[in-house]
N, C-alpha and C positions, 0 to 999 in steps of 0.2 A: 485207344478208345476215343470215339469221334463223341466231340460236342453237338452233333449237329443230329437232326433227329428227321423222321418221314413227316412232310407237311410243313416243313418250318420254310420259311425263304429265304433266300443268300442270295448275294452280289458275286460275281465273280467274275473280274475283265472289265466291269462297270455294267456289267449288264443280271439283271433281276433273274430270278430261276425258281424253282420248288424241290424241293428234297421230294424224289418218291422211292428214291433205296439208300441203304446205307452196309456197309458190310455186319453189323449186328441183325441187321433182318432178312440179310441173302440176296440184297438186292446191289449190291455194288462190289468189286474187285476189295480186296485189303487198301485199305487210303485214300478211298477214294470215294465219293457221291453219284448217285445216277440223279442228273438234275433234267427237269424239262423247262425247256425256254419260253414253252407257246408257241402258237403257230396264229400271226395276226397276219397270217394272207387268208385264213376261213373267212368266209363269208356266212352268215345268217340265214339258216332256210327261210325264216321270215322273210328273209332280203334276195332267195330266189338263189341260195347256196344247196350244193346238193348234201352236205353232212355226210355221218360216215369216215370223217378223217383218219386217220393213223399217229397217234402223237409219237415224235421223235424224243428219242431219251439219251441223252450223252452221259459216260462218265467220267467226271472229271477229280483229280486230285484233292481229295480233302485241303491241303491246305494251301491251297488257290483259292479260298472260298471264306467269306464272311460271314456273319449273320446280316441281312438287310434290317435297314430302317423300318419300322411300325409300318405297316400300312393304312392310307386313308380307305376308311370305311363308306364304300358308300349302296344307297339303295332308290 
C-alpha cells in the first residue's frame, strides 16, 4: 500500500513531480507513481505561445520517491 496519494508532491532524483496516478486509483503499474514533471519549455499564450500542450507523464518506482518539502504559496 503506497503512502503517496493523487495530487500530493514528491522529490525524486532531486527533482520536484505531482502524483497524478497511483496503483489504488488505476493510474500506475503495482509500485510504482505516474508522476508529471511539468513542462517549463511552454510558453504563455499571453506571451505569444500557441498552448494545447500534451503533458508527459512518467512512471516511476514508488520507492524512488519522497514526499517534497511544503510548498511556498504564492499569488
Amino acid at each position: 500500500m503506497s503512502i503517496f496519494k493523487r495530487g500530493q508532491l514528491v522529490e525524486t532524483d532531486g527533482l520536484l513531480a505531482v502524483v497524478v496516478g497511483t496503483p489504488q486509483d488505476g493510474g500506475a503499474p503495482d509500485d510504482h507513481l505516474a508522476l508529471w514533471f511539468g513542462e517549463p519549455r511552454c510558453k504563455r499564450i499571453s506571451e505569444g505561445g500557441a498552448g494545447g500542450q500534451q503533458a508527459e507523464v512518467w512512471t516511476v518506482p514508488a520507492e524512488y520517491c519522497i514526499l517534497a518539502a511544503s510548498p511556498v504559496i504564492r499569488h
